[in-house]
N, C-alpha and C positions, 0 to 999 in steps of 0.2 A: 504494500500500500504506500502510496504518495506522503510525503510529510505535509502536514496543511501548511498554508502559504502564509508566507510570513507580511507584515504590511513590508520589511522593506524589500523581500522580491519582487513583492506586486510592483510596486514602486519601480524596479531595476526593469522590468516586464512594460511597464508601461510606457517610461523612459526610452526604452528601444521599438518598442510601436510607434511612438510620438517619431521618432527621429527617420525611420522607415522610409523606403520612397511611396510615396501615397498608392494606395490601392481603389481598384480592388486590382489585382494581377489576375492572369490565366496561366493556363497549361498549353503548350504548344505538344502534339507527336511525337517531335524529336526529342522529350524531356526539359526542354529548354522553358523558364519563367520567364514574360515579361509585362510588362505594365501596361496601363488600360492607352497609353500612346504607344504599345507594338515595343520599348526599350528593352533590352537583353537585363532581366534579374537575377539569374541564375539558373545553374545544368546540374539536371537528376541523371543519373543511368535510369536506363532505359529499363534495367530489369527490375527496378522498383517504382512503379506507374502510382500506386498507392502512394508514398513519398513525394511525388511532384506534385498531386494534387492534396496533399498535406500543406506542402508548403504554399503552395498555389493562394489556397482559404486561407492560411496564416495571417493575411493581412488586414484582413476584413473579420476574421473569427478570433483573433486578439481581442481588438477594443470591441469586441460586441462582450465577450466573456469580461474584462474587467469593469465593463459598464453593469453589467449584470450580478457580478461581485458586488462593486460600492451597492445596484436597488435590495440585496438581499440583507449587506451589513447596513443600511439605516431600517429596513423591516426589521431586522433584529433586534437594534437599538431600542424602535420606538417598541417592542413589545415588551424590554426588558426594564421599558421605562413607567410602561403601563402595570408589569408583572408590579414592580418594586411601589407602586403608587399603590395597588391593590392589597397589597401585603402591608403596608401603615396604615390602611382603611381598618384591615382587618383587624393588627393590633390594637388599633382605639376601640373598636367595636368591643373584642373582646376586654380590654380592661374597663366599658364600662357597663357590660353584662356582670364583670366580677362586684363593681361597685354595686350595681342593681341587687346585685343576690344576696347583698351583705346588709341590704337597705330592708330588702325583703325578711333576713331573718331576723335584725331588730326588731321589725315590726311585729313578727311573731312572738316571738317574746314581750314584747310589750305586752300582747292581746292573752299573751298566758296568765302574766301577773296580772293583768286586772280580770280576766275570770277568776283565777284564783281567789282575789279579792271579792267580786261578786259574788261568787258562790261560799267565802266567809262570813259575809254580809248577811246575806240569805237564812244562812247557818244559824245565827246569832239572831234573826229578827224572827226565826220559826220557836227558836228558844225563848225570845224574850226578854235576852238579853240588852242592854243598854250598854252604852260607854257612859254613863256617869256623866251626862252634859257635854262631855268633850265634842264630841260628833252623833249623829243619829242616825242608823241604816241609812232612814230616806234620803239623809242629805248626801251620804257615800253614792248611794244610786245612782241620784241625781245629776253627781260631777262624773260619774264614770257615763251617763249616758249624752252627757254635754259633751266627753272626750276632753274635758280640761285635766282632770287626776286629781284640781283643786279639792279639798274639801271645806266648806264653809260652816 
């Protein structure tokens, strides 16, 4: 397998494309290349016809492939710019689900302590029991069903 290309052969690659005598070239019979004005570019043997018309396209199939290089590396770019933007969305999302869930079991707890309390209340007022002026069931009720906790 091929080493993947590095930017500075692309670069050495496309440097000698740029510098190139302009194409597009052809194939002549005789193995001979030359340019789209009939100029001599150079001689294949003739026992490798594949080879002439290798190099033939060479000049025209360079910059079409490094052109097509660079539209794949900013596709790449822009999706790893989207991956990485997607993946900070995520992180907040998830830290403030955590926050949420933390919010949510305060509350539960809260709602335990004060049934707890209601149902002491309850306990106490089936009884008979009084606080001694301090507070009155009712008034316990009361603030628990205002949702202040106050008791007056």
């Amino acid at each position: 397998m091929t080493a993947r290309l590095s930017p500075e052969r692309e670069a050495e690659i496309a440097a000698r494309a740029e510098a190139a005598y302009p194409g597009p070239w052809s194939e002549w019979t005789s193995g001979e290349m030359c340019d789209r004005d009939g100029l001599f570019v150079a001689s294949v043997a003739l026992s490798h016809p594949a080879t002439s018309v290798f190099i033939a396209h060479a000049r025209t199939d360079v910059p079409a492939l490094l052109a097509e290089l660079a539209a794949v590396r900013a596709e790449r770019d822009q999706a790893v710019a989207r991956a990485r933007k997607h993946g900070e969305l995520a992180a907040r999302r998830e830290s403030e689900l955590l926050t949420r869930r933390a919010q949510v079991a305060a509350l539960q707890q809260e709602e335990e302590r004060i049934e707890t309390v209601r149902a002491l209340c309850d306990a106490a007022n089936h009884a008979g029991i009084s606080s001694g002026g301090w507070f009155t069931v009712a008034a316990v009720r009361k603030a628990l069903a205002a949702g202040s906790g106050e008791v007056r």
